[in-house]
OpenMM code with the backbone's topology and positions (N, CA, C; nanometers):
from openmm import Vec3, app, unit

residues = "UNK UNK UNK UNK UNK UNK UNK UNK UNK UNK UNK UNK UNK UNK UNK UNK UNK UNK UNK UNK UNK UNK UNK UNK UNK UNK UNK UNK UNK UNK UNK UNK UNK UNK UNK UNK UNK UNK UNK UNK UNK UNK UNK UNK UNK UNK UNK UNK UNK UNK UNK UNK UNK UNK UNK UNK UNK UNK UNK UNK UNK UNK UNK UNK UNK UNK UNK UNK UNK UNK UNK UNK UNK UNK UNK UNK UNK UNK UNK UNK UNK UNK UNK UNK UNK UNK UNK UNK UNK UNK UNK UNK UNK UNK UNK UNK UNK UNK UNK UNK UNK UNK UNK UNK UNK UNK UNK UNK UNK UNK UNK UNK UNK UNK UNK UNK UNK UNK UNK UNK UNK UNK UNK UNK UNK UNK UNK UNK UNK UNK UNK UNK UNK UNK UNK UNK UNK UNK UNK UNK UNK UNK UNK UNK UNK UNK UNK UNK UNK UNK UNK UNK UNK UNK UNK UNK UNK UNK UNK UNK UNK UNK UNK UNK UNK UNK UNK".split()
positions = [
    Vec3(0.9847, -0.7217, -1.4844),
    Vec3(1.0865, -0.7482, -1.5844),
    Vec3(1.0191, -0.8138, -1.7024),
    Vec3(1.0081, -0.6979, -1.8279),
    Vec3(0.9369, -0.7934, -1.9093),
    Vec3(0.9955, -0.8858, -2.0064),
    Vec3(0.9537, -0.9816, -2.0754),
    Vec3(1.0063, -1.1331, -2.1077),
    Vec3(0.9707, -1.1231, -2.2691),
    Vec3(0.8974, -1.0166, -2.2853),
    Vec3(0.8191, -1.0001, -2.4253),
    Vec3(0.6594, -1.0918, -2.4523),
    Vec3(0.6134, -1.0909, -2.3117),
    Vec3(0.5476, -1.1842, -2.2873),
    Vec3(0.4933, -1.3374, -2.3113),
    Vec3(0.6839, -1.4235, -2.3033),
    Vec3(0.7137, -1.5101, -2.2832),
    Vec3(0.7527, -1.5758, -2.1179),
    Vec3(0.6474, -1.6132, -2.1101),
    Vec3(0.6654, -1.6965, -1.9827),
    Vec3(0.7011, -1.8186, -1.9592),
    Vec3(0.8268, -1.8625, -2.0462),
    Vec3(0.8706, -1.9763, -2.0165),
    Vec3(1.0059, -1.9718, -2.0991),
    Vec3(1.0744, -1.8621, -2.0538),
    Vec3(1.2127, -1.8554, -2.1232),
    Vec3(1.3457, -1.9250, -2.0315),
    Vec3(1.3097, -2.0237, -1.8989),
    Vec3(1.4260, -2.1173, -1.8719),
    Vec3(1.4924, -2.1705, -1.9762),
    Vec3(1.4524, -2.1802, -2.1244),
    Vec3(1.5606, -2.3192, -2.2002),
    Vec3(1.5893, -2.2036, -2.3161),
    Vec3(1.5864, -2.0715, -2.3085),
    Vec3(1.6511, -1.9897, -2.4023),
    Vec3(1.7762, -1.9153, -2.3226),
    Vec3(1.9104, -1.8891, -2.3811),
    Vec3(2.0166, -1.8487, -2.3738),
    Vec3(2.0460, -1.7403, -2.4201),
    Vec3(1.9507, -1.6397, -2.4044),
    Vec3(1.9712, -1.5388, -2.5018),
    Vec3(1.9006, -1.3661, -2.4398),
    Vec3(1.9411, -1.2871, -2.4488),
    Vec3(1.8914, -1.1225, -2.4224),
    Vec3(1.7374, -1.1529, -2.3641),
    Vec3(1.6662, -1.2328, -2.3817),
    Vec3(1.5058, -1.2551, -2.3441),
    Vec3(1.5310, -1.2650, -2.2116),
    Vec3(1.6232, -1.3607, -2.1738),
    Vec3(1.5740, -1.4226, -2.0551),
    Vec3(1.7325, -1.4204, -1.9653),
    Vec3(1.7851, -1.3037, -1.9868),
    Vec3(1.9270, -1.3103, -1.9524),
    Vec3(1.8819, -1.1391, -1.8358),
    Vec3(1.9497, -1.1782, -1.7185),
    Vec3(1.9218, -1.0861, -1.6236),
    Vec3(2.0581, -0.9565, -1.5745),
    Vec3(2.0108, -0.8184, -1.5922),
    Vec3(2.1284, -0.7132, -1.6222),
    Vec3(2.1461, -0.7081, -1.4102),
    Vec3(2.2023, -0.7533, -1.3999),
    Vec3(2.2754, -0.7521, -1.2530),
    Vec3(2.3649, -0.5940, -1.2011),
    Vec3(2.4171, -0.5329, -1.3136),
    Vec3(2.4355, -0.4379, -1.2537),
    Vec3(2.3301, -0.3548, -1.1835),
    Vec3(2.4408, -0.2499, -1.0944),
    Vec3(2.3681, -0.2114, -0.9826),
    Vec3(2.3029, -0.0494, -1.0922),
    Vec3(2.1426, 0.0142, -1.0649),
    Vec3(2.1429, 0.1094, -1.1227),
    Vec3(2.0793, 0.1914, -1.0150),
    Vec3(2.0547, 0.3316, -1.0528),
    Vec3(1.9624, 0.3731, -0.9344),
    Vec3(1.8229, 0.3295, -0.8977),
    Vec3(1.7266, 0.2566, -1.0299),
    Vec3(1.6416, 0.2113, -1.0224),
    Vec3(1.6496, 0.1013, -0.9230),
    Vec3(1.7688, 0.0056, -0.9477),
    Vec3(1.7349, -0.0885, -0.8077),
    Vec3(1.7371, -0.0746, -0.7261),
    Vec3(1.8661, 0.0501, -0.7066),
    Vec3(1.8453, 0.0828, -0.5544),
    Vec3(1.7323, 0.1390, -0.4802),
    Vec3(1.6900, 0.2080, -0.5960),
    Vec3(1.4986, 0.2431, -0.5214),
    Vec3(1.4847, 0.1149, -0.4961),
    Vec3(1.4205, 0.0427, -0.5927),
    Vec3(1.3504, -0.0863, -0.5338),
    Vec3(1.3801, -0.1286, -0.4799),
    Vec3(1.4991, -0.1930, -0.4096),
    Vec3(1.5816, -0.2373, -0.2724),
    Vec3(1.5262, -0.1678, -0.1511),
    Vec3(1.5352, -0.0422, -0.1922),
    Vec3(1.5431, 0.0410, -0.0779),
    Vec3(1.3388, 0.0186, -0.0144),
    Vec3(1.2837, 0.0420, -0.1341),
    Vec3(1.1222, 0.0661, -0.1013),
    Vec3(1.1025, -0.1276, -0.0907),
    Vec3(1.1376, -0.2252, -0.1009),
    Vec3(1.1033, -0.3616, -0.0596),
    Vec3(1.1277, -0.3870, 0.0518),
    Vec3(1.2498, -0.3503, 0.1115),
    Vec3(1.3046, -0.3370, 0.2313),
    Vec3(1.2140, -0.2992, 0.3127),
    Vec3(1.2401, -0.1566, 0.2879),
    Vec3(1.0726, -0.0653, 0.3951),
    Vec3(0.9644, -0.1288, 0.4054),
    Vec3(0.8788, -0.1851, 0.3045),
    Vec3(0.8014, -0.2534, 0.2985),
    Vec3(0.7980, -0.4087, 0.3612),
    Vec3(0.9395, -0.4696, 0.3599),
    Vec3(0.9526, -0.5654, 0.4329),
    Vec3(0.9098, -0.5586, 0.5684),
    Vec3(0.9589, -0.3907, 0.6326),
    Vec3(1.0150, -0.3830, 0.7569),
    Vec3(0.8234, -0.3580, 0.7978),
    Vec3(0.7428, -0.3249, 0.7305),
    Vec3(0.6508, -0.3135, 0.7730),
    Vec3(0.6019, -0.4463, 0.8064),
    Vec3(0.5636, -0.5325, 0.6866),
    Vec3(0.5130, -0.6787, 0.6650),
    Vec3(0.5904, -0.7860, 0.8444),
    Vec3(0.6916, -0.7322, 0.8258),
    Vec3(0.7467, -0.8370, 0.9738),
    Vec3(0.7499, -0.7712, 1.1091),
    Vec3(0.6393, -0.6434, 1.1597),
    Vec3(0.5938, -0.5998, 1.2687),
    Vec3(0.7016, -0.5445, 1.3334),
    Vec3(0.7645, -0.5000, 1.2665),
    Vec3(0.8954, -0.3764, 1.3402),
    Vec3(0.7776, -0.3286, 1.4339),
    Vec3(0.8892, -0.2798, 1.5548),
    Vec3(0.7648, -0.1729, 1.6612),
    Vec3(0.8292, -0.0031, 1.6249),
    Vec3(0.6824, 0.0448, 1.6479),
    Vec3(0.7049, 0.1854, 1.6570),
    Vec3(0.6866, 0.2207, 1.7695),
    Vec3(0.7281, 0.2988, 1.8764),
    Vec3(0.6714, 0.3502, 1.9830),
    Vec3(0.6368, 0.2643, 2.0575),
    Vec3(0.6934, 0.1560, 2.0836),
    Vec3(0.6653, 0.0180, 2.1573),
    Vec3(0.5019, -0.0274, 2.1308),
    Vec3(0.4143, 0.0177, 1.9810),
    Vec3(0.3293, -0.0282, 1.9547),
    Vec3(0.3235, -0.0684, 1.8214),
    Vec3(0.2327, -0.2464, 1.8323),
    Vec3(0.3247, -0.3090, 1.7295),
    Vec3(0.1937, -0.2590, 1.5846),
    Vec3(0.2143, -0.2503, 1.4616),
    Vec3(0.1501, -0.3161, 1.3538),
    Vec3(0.1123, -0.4169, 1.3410),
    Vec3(0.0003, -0.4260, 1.3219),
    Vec3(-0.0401, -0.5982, 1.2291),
    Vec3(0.0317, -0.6833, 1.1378),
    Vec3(0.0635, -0.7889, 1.0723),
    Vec3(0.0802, -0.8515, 0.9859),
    Vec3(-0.0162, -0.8513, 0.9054),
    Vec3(0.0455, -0.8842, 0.7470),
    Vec3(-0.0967, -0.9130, 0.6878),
    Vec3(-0.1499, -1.0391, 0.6900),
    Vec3(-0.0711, -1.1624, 0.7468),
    Vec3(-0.1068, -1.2779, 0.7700),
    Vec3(-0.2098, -1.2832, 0.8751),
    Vec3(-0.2132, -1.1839, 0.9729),
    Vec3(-0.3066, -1.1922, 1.0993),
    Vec3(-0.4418, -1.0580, 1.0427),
    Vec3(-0.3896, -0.9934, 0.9869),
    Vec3(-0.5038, -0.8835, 0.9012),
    Vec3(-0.6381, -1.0103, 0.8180),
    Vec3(-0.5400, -1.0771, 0.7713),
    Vec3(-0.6145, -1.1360, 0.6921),
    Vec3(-0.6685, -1.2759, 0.8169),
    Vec3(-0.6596, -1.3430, 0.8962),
    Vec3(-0.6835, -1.4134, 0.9947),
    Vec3(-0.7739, -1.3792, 1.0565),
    Vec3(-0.7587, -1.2448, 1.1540),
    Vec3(-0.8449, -1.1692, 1.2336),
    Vec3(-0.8599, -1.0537, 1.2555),
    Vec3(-0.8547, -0.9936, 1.1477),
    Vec3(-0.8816, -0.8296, 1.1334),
    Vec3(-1.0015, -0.8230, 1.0863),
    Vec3(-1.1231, -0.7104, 1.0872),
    Vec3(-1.1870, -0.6902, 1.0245),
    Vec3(-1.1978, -0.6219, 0.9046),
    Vec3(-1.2185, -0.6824, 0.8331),
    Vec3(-1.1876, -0.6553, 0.6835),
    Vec3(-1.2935, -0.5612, 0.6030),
    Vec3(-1.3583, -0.4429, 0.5601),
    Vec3(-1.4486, -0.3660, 0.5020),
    Vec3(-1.3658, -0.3650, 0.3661),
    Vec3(-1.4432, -0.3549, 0.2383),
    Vec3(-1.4208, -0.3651, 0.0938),
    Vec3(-1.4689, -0.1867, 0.0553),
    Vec3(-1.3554, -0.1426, -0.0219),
    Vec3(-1.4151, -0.0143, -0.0890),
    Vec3(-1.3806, 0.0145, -0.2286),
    Vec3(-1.4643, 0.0912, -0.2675),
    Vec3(-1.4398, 0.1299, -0.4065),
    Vec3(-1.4048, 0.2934, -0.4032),
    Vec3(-1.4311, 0.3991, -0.5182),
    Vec3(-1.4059, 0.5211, -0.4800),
    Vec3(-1.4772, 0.5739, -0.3808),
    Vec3(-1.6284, 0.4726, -0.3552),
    Vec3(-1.6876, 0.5466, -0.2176),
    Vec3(-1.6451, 0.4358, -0.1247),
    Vec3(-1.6632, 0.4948, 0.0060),
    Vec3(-1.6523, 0.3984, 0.1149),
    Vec3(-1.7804, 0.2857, 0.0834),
    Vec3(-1.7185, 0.1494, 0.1559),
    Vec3(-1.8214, 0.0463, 0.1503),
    Vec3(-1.8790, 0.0472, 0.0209),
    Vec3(-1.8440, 0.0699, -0.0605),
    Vec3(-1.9118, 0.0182, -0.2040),
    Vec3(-1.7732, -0.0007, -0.3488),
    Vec3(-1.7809, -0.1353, -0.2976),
    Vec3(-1.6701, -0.2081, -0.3993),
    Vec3(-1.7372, -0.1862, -0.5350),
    Vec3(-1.6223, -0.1974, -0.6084),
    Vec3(-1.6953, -0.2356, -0.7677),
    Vec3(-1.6370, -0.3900, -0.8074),
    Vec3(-1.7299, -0.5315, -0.7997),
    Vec3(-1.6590, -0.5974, -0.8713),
    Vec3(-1.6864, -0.6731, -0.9765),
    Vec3(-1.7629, -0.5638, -1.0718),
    Vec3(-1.7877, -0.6417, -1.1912),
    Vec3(-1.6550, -0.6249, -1.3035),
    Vec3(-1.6680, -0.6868, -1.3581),
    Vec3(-1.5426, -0.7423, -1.4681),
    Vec3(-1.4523, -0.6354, -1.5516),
    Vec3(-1.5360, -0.4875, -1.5083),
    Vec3(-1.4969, -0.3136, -1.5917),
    Vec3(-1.3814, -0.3320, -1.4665),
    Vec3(-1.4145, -0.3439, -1.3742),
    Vec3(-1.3493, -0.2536, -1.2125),
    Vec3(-1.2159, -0.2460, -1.2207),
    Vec3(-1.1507, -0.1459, -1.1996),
    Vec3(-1.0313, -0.1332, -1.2526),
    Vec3(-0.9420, -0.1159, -1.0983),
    Vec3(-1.0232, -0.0863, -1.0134),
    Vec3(-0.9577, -0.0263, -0.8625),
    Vec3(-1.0673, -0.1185, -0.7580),
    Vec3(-0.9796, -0.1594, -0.6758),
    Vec3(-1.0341, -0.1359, -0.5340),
    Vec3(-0.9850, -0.1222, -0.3924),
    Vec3(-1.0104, -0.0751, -0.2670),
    Vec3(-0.9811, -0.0968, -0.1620),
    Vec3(-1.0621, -0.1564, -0.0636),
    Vec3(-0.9362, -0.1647, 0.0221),
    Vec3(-1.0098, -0.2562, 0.1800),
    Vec3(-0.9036, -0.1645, 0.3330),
    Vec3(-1.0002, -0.1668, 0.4302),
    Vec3(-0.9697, -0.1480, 0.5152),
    Vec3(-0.9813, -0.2355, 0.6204),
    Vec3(-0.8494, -0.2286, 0.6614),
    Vec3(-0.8708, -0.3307, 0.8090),
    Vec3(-0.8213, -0.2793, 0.9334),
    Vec3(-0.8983, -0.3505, 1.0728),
    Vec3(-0.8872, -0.3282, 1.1658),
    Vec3(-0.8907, -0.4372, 1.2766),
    Vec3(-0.7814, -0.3793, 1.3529),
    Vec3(-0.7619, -0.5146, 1.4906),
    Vec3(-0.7184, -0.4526, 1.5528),
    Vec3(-0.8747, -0.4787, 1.6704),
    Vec3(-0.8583, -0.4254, 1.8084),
    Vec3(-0.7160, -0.4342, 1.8875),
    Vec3(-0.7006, -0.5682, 1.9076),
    Vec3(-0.5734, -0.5604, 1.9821),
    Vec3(-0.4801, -0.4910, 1.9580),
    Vec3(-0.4178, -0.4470, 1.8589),
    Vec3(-0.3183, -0.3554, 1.8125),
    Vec3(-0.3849, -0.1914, 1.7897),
    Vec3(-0.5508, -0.1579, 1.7955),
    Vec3(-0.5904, -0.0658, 1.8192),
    Vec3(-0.5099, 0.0306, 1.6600),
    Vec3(-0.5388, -0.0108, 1.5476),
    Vec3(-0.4871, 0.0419, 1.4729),
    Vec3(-0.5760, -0.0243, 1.3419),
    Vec3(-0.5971, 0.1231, 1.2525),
    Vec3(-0.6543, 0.0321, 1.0841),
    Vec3(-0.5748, 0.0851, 1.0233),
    Vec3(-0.6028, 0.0105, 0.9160),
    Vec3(-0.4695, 0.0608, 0.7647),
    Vec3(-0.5879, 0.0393, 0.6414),
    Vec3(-0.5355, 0.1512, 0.5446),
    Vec3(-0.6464, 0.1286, 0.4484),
    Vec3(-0.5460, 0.1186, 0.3327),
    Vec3(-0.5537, 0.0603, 0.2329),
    Vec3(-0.5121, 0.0239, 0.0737),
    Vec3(-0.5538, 0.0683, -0.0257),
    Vec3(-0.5722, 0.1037, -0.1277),
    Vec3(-0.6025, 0.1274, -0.2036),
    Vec3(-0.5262, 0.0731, -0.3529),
    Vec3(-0.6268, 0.0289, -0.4427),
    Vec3(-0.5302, -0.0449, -0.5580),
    Vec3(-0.5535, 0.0204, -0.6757),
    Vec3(-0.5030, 0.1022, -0.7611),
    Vec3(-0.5039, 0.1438, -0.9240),
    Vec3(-0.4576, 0.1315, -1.0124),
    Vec3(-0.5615, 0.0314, -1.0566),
    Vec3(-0.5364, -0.0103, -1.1916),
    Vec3(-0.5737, 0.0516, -1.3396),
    Vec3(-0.6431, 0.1360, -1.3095),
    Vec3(-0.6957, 0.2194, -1.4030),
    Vec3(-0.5755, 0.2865, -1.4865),
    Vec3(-0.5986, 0.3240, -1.5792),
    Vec3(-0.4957, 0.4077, -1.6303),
    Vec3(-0.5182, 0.5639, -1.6119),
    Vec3(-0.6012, 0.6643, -1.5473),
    Vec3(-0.6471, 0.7471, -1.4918),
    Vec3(-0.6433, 0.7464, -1.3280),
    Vec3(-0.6063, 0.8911, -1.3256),
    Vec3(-0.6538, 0.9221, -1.1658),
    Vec3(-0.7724, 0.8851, -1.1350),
    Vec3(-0.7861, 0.8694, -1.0028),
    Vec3(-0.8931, 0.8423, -0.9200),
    Vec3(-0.9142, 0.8763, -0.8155),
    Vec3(-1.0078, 0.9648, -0.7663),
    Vec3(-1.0298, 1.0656, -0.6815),
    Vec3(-1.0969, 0.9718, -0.5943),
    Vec3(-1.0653, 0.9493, -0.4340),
    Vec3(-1.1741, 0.8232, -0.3804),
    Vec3(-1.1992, 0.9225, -0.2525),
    Vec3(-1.2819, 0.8557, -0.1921),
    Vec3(-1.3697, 0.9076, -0.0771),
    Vec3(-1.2917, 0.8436, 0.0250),
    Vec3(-1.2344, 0.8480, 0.1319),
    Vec3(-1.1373, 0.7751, 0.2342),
    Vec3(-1.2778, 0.7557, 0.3277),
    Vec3(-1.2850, 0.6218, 0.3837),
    Vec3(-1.3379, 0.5659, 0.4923),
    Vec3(-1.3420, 0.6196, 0.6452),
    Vec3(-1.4254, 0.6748, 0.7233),
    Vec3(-1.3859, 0.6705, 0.8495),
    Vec3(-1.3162, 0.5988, 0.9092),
    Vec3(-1.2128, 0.5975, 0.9908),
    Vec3(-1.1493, 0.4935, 1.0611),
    Vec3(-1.2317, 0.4182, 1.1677),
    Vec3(-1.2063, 0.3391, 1.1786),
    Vec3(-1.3030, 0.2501, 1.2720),
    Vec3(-1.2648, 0.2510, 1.4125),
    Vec3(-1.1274, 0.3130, 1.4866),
    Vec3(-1.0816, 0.3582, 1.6031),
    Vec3(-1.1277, 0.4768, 1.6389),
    Vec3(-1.1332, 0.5429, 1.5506),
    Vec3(-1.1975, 0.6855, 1.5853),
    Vec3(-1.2109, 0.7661, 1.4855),
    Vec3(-1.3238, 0.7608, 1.4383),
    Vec3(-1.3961, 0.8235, 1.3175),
    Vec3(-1.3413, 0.9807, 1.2778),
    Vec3(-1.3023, 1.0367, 1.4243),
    Vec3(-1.2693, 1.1959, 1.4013),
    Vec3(-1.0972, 1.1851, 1.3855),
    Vec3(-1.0703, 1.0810, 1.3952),
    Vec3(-0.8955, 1.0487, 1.3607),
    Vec3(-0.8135, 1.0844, 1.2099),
    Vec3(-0.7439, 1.1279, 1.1813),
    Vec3(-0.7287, 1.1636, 1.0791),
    Vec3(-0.6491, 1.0170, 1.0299),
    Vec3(-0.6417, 1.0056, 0.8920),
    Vec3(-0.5648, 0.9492, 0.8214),
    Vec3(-0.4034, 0.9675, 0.7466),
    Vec3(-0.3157, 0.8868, 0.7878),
    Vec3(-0.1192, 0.9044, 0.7398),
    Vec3(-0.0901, 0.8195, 0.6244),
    Vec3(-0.0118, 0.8707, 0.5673),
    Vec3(0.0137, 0.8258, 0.4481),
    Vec3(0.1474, 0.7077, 0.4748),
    Vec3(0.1551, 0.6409, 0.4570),
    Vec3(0.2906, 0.4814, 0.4538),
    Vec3(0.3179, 0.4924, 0.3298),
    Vec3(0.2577, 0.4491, 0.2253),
    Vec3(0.2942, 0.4264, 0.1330),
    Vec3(0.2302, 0.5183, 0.0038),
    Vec3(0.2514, 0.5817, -0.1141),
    Vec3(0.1638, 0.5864, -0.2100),
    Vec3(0.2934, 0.6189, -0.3301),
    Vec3(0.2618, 0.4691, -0.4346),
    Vec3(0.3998, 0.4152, -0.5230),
    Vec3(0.3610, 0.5500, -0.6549),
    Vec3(0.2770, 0.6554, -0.6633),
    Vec3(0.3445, 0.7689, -0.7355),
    Vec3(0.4096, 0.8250, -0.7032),
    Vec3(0.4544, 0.8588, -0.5908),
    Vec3(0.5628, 0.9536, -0.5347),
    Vec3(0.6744, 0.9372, -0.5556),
    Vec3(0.7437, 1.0215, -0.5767),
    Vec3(0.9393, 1.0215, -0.6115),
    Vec3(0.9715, 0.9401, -0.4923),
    Vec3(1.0340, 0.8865, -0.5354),
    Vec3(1.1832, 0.8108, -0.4331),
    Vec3(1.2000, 0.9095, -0.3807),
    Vec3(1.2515, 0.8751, -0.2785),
    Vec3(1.2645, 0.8290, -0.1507),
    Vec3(1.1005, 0.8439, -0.0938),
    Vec3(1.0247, 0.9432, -0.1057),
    Vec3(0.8967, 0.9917, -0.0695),
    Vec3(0.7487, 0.8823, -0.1041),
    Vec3(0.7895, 0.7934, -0.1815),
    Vec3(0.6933, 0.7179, -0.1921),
    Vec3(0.6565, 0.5972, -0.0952),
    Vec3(0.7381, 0.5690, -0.0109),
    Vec3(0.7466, 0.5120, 0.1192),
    Vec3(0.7685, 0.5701, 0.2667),
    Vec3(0.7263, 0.5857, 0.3547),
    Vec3(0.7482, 0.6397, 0.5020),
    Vec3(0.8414, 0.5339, 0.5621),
    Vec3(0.9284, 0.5294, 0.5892),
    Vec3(1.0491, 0.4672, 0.6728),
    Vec3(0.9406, 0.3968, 0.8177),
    Vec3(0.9539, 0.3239, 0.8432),
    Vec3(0.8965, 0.3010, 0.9838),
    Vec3(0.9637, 0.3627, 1.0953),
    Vec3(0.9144, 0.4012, 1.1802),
    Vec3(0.9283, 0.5005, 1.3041),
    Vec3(0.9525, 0.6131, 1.2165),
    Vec3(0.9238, 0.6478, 1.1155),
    Vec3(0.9274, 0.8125, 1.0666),
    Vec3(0.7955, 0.8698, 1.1226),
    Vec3(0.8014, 1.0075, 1.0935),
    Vec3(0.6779, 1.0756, 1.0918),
    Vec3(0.5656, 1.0807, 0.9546),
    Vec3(0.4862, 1.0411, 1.0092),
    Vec3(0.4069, 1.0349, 0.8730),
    Vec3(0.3426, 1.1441, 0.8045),
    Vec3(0.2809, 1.1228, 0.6785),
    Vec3(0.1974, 1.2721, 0.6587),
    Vec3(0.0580, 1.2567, 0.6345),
    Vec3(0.0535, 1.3680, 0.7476),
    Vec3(-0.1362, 1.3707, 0.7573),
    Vec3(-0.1995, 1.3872, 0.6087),
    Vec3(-0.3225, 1.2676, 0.6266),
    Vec3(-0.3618, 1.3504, 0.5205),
    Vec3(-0.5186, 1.4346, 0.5827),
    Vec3(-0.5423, 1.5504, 0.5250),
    Vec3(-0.6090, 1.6552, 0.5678),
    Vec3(-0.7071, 1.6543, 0.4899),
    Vec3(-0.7474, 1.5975, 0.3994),
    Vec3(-0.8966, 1.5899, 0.3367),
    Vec3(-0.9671, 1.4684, 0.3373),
    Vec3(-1.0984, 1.4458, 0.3300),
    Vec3(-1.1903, 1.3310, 0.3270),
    Vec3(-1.1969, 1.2759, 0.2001),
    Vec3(-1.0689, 1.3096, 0.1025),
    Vec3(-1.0570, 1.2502, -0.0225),
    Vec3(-0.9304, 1.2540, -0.0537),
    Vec3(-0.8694, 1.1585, -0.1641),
    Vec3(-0.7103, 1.1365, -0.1458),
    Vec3(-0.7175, 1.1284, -0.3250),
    Vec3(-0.6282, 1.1421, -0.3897),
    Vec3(-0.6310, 1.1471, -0.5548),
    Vec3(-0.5282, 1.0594, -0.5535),
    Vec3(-0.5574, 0.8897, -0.5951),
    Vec3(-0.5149, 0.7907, -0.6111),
    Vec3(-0.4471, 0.8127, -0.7783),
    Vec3(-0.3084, 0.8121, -0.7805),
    Vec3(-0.2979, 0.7900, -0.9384),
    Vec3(-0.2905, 0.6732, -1.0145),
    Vec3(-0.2640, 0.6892, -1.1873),
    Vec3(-0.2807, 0.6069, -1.2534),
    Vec3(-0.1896, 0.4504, -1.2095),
    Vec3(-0.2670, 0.3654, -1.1993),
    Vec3(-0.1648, 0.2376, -1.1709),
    Vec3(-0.0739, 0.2328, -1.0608),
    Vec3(-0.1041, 0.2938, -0.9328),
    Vec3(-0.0625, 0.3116, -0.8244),
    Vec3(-0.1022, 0.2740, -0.7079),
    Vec3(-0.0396, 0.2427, -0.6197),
    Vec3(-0.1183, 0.1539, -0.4905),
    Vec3(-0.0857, 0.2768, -0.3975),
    Vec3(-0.1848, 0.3099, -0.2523),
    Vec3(-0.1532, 0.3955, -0.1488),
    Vec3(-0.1863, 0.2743, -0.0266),
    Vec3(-0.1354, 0.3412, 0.0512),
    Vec3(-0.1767, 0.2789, 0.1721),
    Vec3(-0.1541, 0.3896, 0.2942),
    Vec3(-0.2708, 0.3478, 0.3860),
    Vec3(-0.2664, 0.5024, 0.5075),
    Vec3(-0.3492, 0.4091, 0.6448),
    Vec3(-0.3175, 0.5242, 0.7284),
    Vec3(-0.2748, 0.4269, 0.8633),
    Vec3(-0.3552, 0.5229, 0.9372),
    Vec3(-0.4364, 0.4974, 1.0442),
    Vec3(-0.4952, 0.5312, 1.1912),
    Vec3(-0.4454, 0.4853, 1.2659),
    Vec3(-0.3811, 0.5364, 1.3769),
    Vec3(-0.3561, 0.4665, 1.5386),
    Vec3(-0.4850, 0.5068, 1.6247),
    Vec3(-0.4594, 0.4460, 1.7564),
    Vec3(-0.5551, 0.4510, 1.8179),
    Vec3(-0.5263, 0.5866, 1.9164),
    Vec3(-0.3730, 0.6222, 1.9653),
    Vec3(-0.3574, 0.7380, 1.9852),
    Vec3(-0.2434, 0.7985, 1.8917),
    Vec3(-0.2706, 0.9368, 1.9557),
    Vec3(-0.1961, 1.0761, 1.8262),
    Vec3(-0.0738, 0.9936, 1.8349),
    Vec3(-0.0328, 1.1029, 1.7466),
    Vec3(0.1317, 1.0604, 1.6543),
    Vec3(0.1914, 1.1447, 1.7498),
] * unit.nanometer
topology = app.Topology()
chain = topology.addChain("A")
for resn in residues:
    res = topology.addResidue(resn, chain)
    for name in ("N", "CA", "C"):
        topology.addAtom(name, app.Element.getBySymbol(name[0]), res)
């Protein structure tokens, strides 16, 4: 919600800092895709097997850093993108991220999974996609992805998932 990049409009009374409450379809996307996203973040079960948190991802997952290639971040001060993949044994499952900030596509190299390298990679999330499609519902079916490269778009986050067994 932009402010006109005023960040401190509490003591103005006026269109800047005044919030449109009606309901539009735009919120209801966003309702709808925070939600989903909630339902991921608080370990809904699928298949009586749970997801990680990112509180415990970040605790005790193993964490690998990527850039468009696997294992090679970019983080000098240009870097416009990066990802990380994580993995925890106990839940026998990685999830990989990806962040774009670029204002261009970005064609990246997807990581082997660390459960099983010949495992393919599912798509959860990737925020270019039309509504409803830019989120996977939990306990949905996901969609494979079928190449060793994924076309990240402009200013868009993905995120994709390995289990330890098939879907």
């Amino acid at each position: 919600r932009t402010q006109k990049g005023n960040n401190n409009v509490y003591c103005q009374d006026n269109p800047l800092s005044w919030m449109n409450w009606k309901p539009t379809l735009r919120h209801q996307e966003m309702h709808r895709f925070v939600t989903e996203m909630m339902r991921y973040r608080t370990m809904m079960t699928e298949d009586s097997d749970r997801f990680f948190s990112l509180a415990e991802a970040l605790e005790t997952a193993r964490i690998d850093w990527h850039g468009v290639k696997p294992l090679e971040p970019d983080w000098s001060l240009q870097s416009h993108s990066l990802g990380l993949s994580a993995f925890h044994p106990l839940y026998n499952v990685d999830v990989y991220a990806f962040f774009n900030a670029w204002h261009e596509p970005l064609t990246i190299t997807l990581p082997a999974p660390r459960i099983n390298k010949e495992r393919r990679w599912y798509r959860i999330v990737d925020t270019s996609l039309t509504p409803p499609n830019d989120i996977t519902p939990l306990g949905r079916k996901y969609t494979q992805i079928s190449s060793s490269t994924y076309t990240v778009a402009a200013r868009s986050v993905v995120i994709l998932v390995c289990r330890g067994k098939p879907h």
